[in-house]
C-alpha atoms as a printed R data frame, in Angstrom:
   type eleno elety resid chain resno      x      y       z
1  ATOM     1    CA   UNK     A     1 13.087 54.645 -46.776
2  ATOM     2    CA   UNK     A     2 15.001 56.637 -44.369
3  ATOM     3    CA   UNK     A     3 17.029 55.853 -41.195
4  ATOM     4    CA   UNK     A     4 17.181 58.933 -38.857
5  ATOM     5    CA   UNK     A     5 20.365 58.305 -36.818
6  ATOM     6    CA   UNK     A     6 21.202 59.737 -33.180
7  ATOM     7    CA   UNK     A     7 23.780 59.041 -30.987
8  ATOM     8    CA   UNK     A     8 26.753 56.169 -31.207
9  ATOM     9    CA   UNK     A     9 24.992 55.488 -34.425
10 ATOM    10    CA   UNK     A    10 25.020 58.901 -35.913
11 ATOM    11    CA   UNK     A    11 28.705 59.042 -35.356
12 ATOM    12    CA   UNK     A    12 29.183 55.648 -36.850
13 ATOM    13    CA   UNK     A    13 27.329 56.631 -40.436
14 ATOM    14    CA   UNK     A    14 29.812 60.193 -40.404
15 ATOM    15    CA   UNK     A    15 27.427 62.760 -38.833
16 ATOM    16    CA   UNK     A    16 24.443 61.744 -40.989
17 ATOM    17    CA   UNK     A    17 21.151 62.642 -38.637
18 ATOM    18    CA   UNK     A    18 19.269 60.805 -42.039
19 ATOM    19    CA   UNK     A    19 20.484 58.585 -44.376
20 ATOM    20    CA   UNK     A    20 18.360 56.988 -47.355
21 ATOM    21    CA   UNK     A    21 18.212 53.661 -48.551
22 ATOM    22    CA   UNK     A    22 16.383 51.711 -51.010
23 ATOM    23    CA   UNK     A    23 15.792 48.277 -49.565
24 ATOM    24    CA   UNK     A    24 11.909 46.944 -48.978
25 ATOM    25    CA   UNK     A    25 12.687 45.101 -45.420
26 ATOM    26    CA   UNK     A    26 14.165 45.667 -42.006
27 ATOM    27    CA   UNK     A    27 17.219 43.370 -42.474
28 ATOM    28    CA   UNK     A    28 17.725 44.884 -46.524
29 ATOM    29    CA   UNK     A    29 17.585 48.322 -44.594
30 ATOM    30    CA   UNK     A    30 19.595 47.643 -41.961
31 ATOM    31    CA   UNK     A    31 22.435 45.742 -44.564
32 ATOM    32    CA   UNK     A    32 22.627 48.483 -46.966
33 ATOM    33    CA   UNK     A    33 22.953 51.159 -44.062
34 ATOM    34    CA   UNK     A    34 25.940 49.037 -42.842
35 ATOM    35    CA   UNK     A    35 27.359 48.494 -46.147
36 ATOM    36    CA   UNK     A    36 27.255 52.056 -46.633
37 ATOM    37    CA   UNK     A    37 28.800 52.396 -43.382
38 ATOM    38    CA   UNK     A    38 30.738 49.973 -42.088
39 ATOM    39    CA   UNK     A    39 31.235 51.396 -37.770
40 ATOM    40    CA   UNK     A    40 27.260 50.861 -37.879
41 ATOM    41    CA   UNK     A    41 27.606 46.701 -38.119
42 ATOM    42    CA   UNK     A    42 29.621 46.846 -35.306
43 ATOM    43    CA   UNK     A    43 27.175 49.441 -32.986
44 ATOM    44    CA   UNK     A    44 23.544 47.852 -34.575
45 ATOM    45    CA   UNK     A    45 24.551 43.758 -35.231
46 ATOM    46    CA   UNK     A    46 25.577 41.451 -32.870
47 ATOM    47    CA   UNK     A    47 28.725 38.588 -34.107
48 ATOM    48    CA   UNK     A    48 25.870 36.694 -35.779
49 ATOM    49    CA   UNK     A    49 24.330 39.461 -37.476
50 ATOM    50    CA   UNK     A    50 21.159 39.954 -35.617
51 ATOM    51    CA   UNK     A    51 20.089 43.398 -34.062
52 ATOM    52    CA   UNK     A    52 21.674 43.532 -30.936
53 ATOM    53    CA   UNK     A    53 19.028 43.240 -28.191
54 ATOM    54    CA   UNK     A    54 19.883 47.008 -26.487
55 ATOM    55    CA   UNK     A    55 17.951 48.178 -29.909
56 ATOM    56    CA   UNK     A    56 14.742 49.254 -29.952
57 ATOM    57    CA   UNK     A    57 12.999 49.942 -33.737
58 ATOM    58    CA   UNK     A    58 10.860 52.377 -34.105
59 ATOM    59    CA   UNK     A    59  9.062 52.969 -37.561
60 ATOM    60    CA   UNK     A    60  7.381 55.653 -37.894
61 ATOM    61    CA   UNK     A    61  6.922 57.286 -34.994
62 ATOM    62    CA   UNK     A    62  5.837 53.368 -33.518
63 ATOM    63    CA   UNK     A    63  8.134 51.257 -31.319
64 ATOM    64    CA   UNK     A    64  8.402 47.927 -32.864
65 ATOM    65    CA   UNK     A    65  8.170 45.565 -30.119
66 ATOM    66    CA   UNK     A    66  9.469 42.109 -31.569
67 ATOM    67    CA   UNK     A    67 10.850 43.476 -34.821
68 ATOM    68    CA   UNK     A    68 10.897 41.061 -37.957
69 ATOM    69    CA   UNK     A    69 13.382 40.997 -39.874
70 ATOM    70    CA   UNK     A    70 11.588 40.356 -43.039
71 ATOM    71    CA   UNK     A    71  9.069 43.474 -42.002
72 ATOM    72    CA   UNK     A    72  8.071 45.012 -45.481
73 ATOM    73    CA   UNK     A    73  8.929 48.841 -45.565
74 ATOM    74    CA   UNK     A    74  8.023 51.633 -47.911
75 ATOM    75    CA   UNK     A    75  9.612 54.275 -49.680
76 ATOM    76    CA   UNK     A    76  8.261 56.712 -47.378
77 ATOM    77    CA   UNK     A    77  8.662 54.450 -43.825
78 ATOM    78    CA   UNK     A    78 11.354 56.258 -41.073
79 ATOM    79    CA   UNK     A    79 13.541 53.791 -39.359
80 ATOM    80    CA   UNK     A    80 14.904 54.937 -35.859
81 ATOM    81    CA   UNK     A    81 17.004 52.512 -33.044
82 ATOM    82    CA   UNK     A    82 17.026 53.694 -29.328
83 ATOM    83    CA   UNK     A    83 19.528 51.959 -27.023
84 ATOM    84    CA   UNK     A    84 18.688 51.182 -23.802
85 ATOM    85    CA   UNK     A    85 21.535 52.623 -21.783
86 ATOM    86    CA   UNK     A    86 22.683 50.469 -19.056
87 ATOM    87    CA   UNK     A    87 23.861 51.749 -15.401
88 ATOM    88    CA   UNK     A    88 23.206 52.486 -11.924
C-alpha cells in the first residue's frame, strides 16, 4: 500500500510525495512509515502512540471518519492524512 504525503508530513518522510509499505492494517502502515521515518511519529502520533486527533485518513479517495486501527488494507489501498489547521 501506499501513503501519499503532503505538507509537514512530506517534509518529515524527506520530500517523498509517496512512499510504499507492506503492512496489511492502518496501525502496521502507519508503524512502518514511522520506522522508516522517524520526524513522521512525532507529526502523525500523539505521546501514546495514537493518531493525533488533527488527522483525518483518507483511503482511497474516502475520508475515514472514525478510523480503526486494525482496518485491513490492500496492496493496492492509498493512505492520505489531512490536518485540520487551527486559527482565526
Amino acid at each position: 500500500m501506499n501513503f501519499e504525503l503532503t505538507g509537514m508530513l512530506r517534509r518529515a518522510a524527506g520530500n517523498n510525495r509517496s512512499v510504499a509499505v507492506t503492512a496489511t492494517t492502518l496501525a502496521g502502515a502507519v508503524r512502518e512509515l514511522a520506522d522508516m521515518y522517524p520526524q513522521v511519529r512525532r507529526v502523525l502520533l500523539d505521546n501514546s502512540g495514537k493518531l493525533r486527533q488533527a488527522h483525518r485518513v483518507v483511503l482511497n479517495g474516502e475520508m475515514i471518519p472514525d478510523p480503526d486501527v486494525a482496518m485491513r488494507l490492500g496492496e493496492d489501498d492509498q493512505i492520505e492524512f489531512f490536518t485540520a489547521v487551527a486559527g482565526g
